[in-house]
N, C-alpha and C positions, 0 to 999 in steps of 0.2 A: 389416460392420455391427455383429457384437457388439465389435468393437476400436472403434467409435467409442461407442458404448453406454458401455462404462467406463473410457474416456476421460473423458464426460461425466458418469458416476458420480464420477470423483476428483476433479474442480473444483468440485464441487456440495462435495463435502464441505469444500474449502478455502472456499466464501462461507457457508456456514451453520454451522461450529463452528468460533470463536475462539482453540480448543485445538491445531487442527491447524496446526501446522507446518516441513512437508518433507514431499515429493511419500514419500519414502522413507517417512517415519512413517508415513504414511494407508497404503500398502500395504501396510506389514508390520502394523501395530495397528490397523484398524479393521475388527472383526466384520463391522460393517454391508454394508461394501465384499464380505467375502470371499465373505458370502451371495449379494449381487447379482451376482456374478460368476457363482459355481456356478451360480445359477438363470438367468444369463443362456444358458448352456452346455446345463442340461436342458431348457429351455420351449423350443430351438430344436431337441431331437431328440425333445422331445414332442412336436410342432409334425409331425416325419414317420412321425408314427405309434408312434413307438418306445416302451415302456412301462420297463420294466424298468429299464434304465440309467438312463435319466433319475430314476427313485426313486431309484435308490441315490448319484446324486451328492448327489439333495437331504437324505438321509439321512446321508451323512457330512458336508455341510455344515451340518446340524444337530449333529453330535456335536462338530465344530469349535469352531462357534459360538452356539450355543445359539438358533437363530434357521431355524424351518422356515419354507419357502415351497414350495407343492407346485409340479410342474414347469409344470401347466398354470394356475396362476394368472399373468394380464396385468398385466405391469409397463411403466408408461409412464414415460417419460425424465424425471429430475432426482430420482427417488427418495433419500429421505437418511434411513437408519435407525440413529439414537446410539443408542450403548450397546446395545442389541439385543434382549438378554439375555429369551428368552421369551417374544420374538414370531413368532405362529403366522399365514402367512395361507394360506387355504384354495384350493380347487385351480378353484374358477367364480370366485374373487375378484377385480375387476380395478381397478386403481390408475393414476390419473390422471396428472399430469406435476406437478414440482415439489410432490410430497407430504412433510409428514418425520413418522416414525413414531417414538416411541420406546420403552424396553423396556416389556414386559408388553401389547404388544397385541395384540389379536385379534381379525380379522378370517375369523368362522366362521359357522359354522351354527347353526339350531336343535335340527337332528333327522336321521330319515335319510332326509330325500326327495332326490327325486331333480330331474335337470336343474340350472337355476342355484341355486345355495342359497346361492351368499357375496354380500357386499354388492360395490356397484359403487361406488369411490372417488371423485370431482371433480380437479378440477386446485386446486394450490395449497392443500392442507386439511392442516391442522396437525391431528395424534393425541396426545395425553396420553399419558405413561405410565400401564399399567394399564387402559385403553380399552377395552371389551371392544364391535364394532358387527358385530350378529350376524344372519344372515337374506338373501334376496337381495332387499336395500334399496339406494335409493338415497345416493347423500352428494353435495350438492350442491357446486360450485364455491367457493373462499374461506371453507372451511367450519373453524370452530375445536372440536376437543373434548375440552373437558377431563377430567384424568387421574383415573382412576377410576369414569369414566362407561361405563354399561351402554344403550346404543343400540339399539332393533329396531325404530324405525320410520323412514320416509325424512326427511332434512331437506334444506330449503330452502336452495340459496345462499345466500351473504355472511352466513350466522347463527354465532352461539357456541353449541355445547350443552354442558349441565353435568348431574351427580346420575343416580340409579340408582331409576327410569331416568331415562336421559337428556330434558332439557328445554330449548325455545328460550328464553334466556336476554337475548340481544342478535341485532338487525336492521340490518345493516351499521354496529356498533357505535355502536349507541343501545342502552340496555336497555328490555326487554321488563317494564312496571309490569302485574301481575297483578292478578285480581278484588278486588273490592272485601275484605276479612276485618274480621267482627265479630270481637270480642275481651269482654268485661267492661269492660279499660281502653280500648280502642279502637273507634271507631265509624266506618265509611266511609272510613278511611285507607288509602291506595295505598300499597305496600310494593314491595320488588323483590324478586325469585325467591331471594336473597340472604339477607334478612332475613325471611324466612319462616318460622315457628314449627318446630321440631323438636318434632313428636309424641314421641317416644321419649325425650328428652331431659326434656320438660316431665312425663312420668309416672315415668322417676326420680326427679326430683326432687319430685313430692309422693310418694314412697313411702318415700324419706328423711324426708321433715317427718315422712307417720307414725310411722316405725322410732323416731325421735326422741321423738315423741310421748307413741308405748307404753312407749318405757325413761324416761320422766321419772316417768311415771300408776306405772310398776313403783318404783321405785323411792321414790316418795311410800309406798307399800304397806310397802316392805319396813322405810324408817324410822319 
């Protein structure tokens, strides 16, 4: 079972990256691969109880490849992790079929409670690199989210989420037009999550106009 396991782990990786070509290449260079393997090998003598060994393979498969998955996190078939590099996923986490992960994600907890604390993946859910979806939350079916997004609550099938925290974006790709925003220049205009004012953005830049300001007011002074 785990020989047909990554089996179907190395043709996933020839229909989903471009890059790969030769059954040889993907198994000698791709992280992705080396992790799903080791963790295929620990979760199944985690699986009999066994503790110890199975950390430590996931442990050197970490120091291999930069890429932890504890032994008792559930991994569902067509898994595809590019590049890797720095994704952690936690040990209640459990991942759907035909998910693809890439570096910098993380799929972890809040705190230190106990029972399930990691999030439960969908089938077919594309991760951003940098992803961080944390808590034992849901992630719905055809879920997209994009890279740099910070996730803690559950999302709905067929949606995109985006931004920190994470937000529904689009609804089996239509996007999602947000409340109504007064502005000064603007009045009752529909915007998209998109084009949404940057608080943080819009108060540097009136702190510039003043900085500006005071050095012109200074400078009238000083001649």
């Amino acid at each position: 079972m785990v020989l047909g396991q990554i089996k179907q782990d190395i043709n996933v990786i020839f229909e989903r990256d471009p890059a790969a070509k030769t059954i040889v290449e993907v198994i000698l260079c791709y992280p992705g691969l080396h992790a799903l393997i080791a963790h295929r090998l620990a979760h199944c003598l985690y699986k009999r109880n066994m503790v110890l060994i199975p950390r430590l393979i996931s442990q050197t498969s970490r120091f291999f490849t930069g890429i932890e998955i504890h032994p008792g996190a559930k991994i569902g078939q067509g898994l595809f992790i590019d590049h890797g590099m720095g994704v952690v996923i936690g040990e209640t986490a459990e991942v759907g079929d035909n998910v693809t992960i890439y570096q910098g994600v993380t799929l972890g907890g809040t705190g230190k409670e106990k029972g399930k604390r990691h999030p439960t993946v969908g089938n077919n859910v594309f991760i951003g690199s940098g992803a961080k979806i944390l808590g034992s939350i849901k992630i719905g079916d055809n879920v997209k989210i994009g890279a740099g997004s910070v996730v803690t609550k559950p999302v709905p099938s067929n949606t995109t989420v985006v931004g920190v925290p994470g937000k529904v974006v689009s609804r089996h790709g239509v996007p999602i037009k947000e409340l109504h925003v007064v502005t000064k220049s603007v009045c009752n205009k529909e915007i998209r999550a998109e084009e949404m004012p940057d608080p943080v953005q819009e108060m540097l830049q009136i702190l510039m106009e003043r900085i500006n300001y005071l050095e012109k007011k200074l400078g009238e002074k000083e001649s």
